[in-house]
Residue, then its C-alpha position, 0 to 999 in steps of 0.5 A: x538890756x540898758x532898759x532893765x537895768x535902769x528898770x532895776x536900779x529904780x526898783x531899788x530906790x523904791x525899795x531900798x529907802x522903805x527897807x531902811x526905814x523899816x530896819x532903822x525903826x526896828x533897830x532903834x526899838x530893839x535897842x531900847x525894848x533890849x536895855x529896858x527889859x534889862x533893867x526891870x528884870x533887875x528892879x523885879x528880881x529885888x522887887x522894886x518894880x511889882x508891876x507891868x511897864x506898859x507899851x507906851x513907856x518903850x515908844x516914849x523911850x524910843x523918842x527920846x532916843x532919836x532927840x537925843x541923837x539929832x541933838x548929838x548930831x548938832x554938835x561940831x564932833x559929830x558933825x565933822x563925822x558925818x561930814x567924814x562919813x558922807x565924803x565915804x558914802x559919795x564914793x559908792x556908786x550904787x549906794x551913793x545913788x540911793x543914800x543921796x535919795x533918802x537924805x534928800x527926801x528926808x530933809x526936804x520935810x524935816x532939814x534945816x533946809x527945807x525944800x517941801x514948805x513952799x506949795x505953790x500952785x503952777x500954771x503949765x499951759x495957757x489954758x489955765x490948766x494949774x497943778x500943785x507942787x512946792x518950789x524948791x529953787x528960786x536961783x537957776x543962775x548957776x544954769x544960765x537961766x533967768x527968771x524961772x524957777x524949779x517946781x517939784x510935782x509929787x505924783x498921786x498914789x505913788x512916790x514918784x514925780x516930775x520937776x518943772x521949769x517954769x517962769x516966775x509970773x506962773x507961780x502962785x503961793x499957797x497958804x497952807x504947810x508942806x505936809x498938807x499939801x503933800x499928803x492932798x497930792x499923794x492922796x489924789x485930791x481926796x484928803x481933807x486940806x482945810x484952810x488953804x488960800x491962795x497969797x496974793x501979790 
């Protein structure tokens, strides 16, 4: 029984975040497509508009709209909102879970602090055997461990993967951006990764 509930509750952190971000994308076009429309049905109906908006213009608009809302989202009012609204969302059991997944996710690539900028490659045993991965901490202090540090390594064709604990001397930096060396990974190994170099020390 406790097998199918884990099994279950991992089948909603692979759905549930896909989901939103269908629904998020669709409610931000729908706005716009809705507001749009709404307002060449009334340059039409005085004919100051006799011709077609292409689809570009609607793309455009929906852009805008999310620069506009992360610039809001940068303000002292809406971040005290958001601060606000996480405190509720961390009082949900199961939605506190999946929303702390997404957020994370998130802004591991596109937050004010990053985790996903640093490939790095991993020695894992002393056969040289090495992997890709991005370091996401440098200070495991607060764990009692010492000159060690946590590697994140994205597993191939699927959106799961493994942390590691490895010591310090085993990593390697990469010469080569996050998104790069994510999509390498994703991919396999069969995506193009042009440029990479290894930093020496």
């Amino acid at each position: 029984m406790k097998r199918l509930i884990r099994l279950f509750f991992q089948g909603l952190l692979v759905v549930v975040p896909l989901l939103l971000t269908y629904y998020a994308i669709y409610f931000v076009f729908s706005i716009t497509y809705y507001r749009i429309n709404s307002l060449i049905t009334w340059a039409k109906r005085f004919e100051y508009l006799p011709i077609e908006v292409p689809f570009l213009v609607y793309v455009v608009a929906d852009i805008a709209l999310l620069v506009l809302i992360g610039y809001l989202a940068s303000g002292f009012i809406t971040k005290t909102f958001f601060k606000w609204y996480n405190r509720l969302i961390f009082k949900i059991p199961v939605i506190r879970i999946i929303y702390s997944s997404i957020r994370g996710f998130t802004s591991a690539f596109v937050g004010q602090k990053r985790k996903f900028d640093q490939p790095v490659l991993v020695k894992l045993n002393p056969s040289n055997l090495e992997r890709i991965g991005f370091l996401v901490q440098d200070d495991l202090s607060k764990l009692n461990i010492k000159d060690k540090v946590a590697v994140y390594l994205p597993g191939s064709y699927g959106i799961s993967g493994n942390l590691v604990i490895a010591p310090a001397e085993n990593i390697t930096p990469l010469e080569t951006s996050g998104l790069d060396a994510m999509n390498f990974i994703i991919s396999g190994g069969i995506a193009e990764l042009a440029g990479v170099k290894v930093k020496h020390s």
